[in-house]
C-alpha positions in Angstrom: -128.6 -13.8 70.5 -130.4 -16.5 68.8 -128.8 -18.2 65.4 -130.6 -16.3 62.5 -128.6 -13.5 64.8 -125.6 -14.9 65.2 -124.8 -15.2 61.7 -126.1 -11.6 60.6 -122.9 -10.9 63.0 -120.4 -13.2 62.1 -121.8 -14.9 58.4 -118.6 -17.7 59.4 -121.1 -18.8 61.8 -123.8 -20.3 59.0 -127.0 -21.0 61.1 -125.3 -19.9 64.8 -122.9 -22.9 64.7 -119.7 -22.3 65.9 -118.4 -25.3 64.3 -116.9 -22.9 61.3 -117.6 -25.6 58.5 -119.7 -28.9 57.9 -120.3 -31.6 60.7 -119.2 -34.6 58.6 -117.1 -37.3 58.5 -114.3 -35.9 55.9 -114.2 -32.2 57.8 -113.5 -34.2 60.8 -110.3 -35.5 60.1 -109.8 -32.8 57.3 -110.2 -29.8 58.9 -109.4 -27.2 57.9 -107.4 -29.1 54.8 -106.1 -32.3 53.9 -102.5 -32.0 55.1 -100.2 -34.1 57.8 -99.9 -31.2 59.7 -103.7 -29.3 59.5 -102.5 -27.0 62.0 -99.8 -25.5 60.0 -100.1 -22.4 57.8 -97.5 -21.6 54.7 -96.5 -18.3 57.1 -93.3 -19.9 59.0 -94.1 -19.8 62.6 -98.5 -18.9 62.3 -100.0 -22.4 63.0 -104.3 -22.4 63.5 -106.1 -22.7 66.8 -109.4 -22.8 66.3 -113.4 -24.8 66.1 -112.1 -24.9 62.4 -109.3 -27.3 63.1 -109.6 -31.1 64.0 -111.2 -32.6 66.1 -113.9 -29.6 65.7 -115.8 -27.7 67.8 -116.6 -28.8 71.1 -115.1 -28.1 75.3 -112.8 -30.5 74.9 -109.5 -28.3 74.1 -107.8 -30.9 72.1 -107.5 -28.1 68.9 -105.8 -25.8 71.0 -103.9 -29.1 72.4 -102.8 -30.3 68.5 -101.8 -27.0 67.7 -99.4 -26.6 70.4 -98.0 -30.1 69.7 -98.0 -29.3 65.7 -95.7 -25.1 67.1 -93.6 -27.2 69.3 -92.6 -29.5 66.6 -92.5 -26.8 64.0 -90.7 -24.3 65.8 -88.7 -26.4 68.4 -88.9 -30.1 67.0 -90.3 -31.3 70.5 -94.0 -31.4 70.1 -94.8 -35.0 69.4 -93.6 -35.7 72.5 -95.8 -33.8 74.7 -99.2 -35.7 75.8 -101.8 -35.0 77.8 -101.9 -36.1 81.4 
């Protein structure tokens, strides 16, 4: 499926990037929003896992990795603690 495609599918997914906003410096460290905790979501206990999240999209795993730290301190109070080995 090329990009023109991609986005007739999924319109998030402006041009086939998978990013799910723009590549800049500001979304970045800003994604989705401006907050201490980005991961966090005003439903008690829903926290955000996604390409939308910081550090953006990419292999790397680190917003699946934040957002467990951000749960674990939200839900438990133990998730700053955690690092990766």
């Amino acid at each position: 499926m090329g990009p023109a495609a991609y986005e007739a599918y999924n319109p998030n997914n402006v041009n086939g990037t998978i990013a799910g906003g723009a590549v800049t410096l500001r979304q970045l460290v800003a994604r989705p929003r401006f907050s201490p905790d980005p991961y966090a979501t005003p439903i008690d206990g829903v926290y955000l896992c996604s390409s939308a999240t910081a550090p953006g999209a990419g292999t790397h795993g680190m917003c699946g990795f934040h957002a467990a730290r951000a749960a674990l301190s939200g839900v438990f109070g133990m998730g700053r603690r955690v690092r990766p080995r």
